[in-house]
N, C-alpha and C positions, 0 to 999 in steps of 0.2 A: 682319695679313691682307692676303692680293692684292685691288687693288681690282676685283676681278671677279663678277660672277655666272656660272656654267656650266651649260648643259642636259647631260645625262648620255644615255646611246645605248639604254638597253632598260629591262626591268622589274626589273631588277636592277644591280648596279655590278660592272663587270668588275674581274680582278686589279688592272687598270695602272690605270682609275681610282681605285679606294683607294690606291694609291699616288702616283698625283698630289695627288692632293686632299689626303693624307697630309703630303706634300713640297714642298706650295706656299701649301695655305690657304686658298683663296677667301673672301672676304665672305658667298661661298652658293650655290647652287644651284637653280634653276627648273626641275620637270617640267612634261611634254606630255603629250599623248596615249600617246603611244608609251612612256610609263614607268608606267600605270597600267590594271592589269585589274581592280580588284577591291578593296573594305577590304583585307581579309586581306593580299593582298601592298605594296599602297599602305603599312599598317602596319611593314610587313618594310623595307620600304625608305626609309621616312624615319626610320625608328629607328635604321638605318646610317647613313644618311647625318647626321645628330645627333651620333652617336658620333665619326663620322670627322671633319666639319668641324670648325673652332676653336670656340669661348665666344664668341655674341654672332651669329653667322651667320646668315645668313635661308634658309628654305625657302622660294620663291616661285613660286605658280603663276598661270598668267594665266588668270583665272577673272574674268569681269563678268555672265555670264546671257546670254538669248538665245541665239545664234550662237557666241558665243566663250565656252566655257567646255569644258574639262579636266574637270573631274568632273561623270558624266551618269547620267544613269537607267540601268537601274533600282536601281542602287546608292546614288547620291545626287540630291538634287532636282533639276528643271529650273525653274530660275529665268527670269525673262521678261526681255525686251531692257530696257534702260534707258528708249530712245524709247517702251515702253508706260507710264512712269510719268507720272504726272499733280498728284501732292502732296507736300511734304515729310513728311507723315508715310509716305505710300506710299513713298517714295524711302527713310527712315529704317530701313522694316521691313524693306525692299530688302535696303540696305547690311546689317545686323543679322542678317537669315537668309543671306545672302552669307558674313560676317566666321565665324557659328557653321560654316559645312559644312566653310570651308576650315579652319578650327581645328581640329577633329574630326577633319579629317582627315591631321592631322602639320604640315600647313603653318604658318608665321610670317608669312605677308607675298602680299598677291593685288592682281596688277596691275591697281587699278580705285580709280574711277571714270575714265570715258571724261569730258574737260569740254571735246572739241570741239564746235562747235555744225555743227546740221543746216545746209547750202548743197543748195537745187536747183540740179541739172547735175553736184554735184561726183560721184567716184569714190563707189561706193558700199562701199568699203572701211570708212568711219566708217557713213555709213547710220544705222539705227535704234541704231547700238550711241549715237550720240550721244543725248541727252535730246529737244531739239526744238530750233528754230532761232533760239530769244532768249537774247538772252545772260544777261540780267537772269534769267531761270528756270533755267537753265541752270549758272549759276554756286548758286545756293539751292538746288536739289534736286541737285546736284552732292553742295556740301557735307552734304547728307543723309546720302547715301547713305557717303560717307565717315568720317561720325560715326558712323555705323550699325555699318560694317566694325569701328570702334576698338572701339567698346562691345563687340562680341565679343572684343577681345584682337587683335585682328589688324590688322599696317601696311598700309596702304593707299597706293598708288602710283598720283596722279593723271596723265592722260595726255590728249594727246601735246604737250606745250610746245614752241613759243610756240601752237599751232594745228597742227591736221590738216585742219580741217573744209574749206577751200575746194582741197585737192589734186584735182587733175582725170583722177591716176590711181593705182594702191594701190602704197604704196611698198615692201609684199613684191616688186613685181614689175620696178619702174624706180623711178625718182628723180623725185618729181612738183616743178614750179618754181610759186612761186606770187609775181607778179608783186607784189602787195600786201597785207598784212593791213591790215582795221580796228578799232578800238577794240572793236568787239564778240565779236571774235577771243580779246582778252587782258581781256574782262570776267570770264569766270567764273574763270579761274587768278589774277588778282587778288584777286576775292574769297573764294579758296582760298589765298591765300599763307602761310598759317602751317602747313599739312600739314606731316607730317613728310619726304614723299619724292615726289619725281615723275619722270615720263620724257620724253624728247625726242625730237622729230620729225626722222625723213629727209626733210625738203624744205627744199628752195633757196628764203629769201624774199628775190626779188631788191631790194628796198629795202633792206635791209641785209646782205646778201652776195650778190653776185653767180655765185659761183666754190662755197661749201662748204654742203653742208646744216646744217641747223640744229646737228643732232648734233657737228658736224663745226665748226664755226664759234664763234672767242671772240669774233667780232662782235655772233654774235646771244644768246650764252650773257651775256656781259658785260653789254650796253648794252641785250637785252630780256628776257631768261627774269633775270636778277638785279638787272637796273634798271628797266625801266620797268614790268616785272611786280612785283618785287619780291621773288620765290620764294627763300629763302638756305636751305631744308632741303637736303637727300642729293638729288642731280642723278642720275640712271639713262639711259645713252644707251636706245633703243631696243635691237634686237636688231640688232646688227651684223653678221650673215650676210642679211641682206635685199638682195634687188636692188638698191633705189635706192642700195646703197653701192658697186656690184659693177665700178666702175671702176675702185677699188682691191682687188687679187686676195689681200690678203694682211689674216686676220683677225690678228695682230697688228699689222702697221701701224693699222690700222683701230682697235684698240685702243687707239695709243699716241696719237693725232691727236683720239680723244674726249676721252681725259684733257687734254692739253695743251690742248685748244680750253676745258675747264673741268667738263666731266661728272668725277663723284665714282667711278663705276662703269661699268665697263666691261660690257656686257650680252649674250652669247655663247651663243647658245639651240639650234645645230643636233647635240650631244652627239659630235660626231665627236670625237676621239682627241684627234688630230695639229692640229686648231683651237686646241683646248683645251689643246694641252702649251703649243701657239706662244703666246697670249695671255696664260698665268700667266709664262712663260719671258720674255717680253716686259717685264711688268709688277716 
């Protein structure tokens, strides 16, 4: 398999995507919004997409509740922000009614739990989707909710390594530099290091890169997201068509510079074509 994930372009799979998908393999594929109307078709289409990828592929979709979340009423539940939980058992039911909706519905694998912590002033891009602003809590109802997702059958993809929470602005849109993390930063991914799978931050932490974001950088993949974090699962860059990478114009460059910097997967979510030939062509 390419080590890629791909967002696909409508509610169905066009000619030339079966035939890429067909001719290159992906590790998997991630729908949005924009590939989901409905059970009925939602059904139709991850049945295909099952069929067409290889044995062992992941269906992934970025679903945590609140604000961000792909499957929504009045077809499937709406689930509450994470910042509304308050207990591990609460965080546990969370994760567990979270892990059953996306399982039900074709999915293998849902980008969550959020385990950056709340920062006043930062981007409100993390916002509520974070738990609340202690790490120590933070990092436990994390884990909750994470166990919660397994216990449905479903991989769970903690996010955003090393830290999102003090970005000061959303890295869909530019490239946020965050000048320092503190140890309260890399509490709860710590105390989550034995997950199966996580993802990585578009931001510059200028104590240890100056120059590449996190994604981008074997300074901070090597010596913090695998050493002083200790995270050794399946590495996931973020979605590499995001602004804050957008000073590199070429998603496969962008592709080849996660791998090499130490990311497992390359993570390719805007379903265009011609993204999508260049990044598996790449890979």
């Amino acid at each position: 398999m390419k080590p890629a994930i791909l967002g696909i372009s409508g509610l169905s799979l066009t000619g030339e995507e079966r035939a890429l998908f067909r001719d290159h393999a992906p590790r998997g594929a991630i729908l949005f919004k924009r590939n989901i109307a409905d059970p009925a078709q939602l059904a139709e289409l991850t049945a295909e997409l099952k069929a067409i990828l290889p044995p062992g592929a992941v269906l992934m979709v970025d679903q945590e509740g609140g604000r961000v979340a792909r499957l929504r009423g009045p077809h499937w539940p709406e689930l509450p922000a994470a910042g509304t939980l308050k207990t591990e058992e609460e965080a546990f039911a969370h994760g567990q009614a979270l892990g059953e909706m996306v399982r039900k519905a074709g999915f293998t694998c849902t980008a969550a739990p959020v385990l950056d912590i709340r920062i006043p002033g930062a981007s409100d891009v993390v916002g509520d989707r974070a738990i609340t602003g202690d790490a120590e809590t933070v990092g436990r109802l994390g884990g909750a909710i994470a166990r919660g997702i397994i216990e449905a059958g479903i991989l769970p993809v903690m996010k955003h390594l090393p830290g999102h929470g003090r970005a000061l602005v959303d890295s869909h849109v530019a490239l946020p530099v965050v000048p320092e993390l503190t140890r309260d930063d890399l509490i709860p991914f710590i105390a989550n290091k034995d997950l199966p799978w996580a993802m990585t931050a578009h931001v510059v932490y200028e104590q240890y890169d100056r120059v590449n974001p996190g994604t981008l950088s074997e300074i901070v993949i090597r010596d913090l997201i695998r050493g002083e974090i200790g995270f050794q699962g399946v590495l996931v860059s973020d979605d590499l068509a995001m602004g804050a990478l957008s000073s590199d114009p070429n998603p496969a460059s962008r592709a080849r510079r996660a791998l090499a910097a130490g990311c497992d997967i390359a993570l390719y979510c805007p379903g265009d074509f011609a993204g999508n030939r260049a990044v598996l062509e790449a890979l």
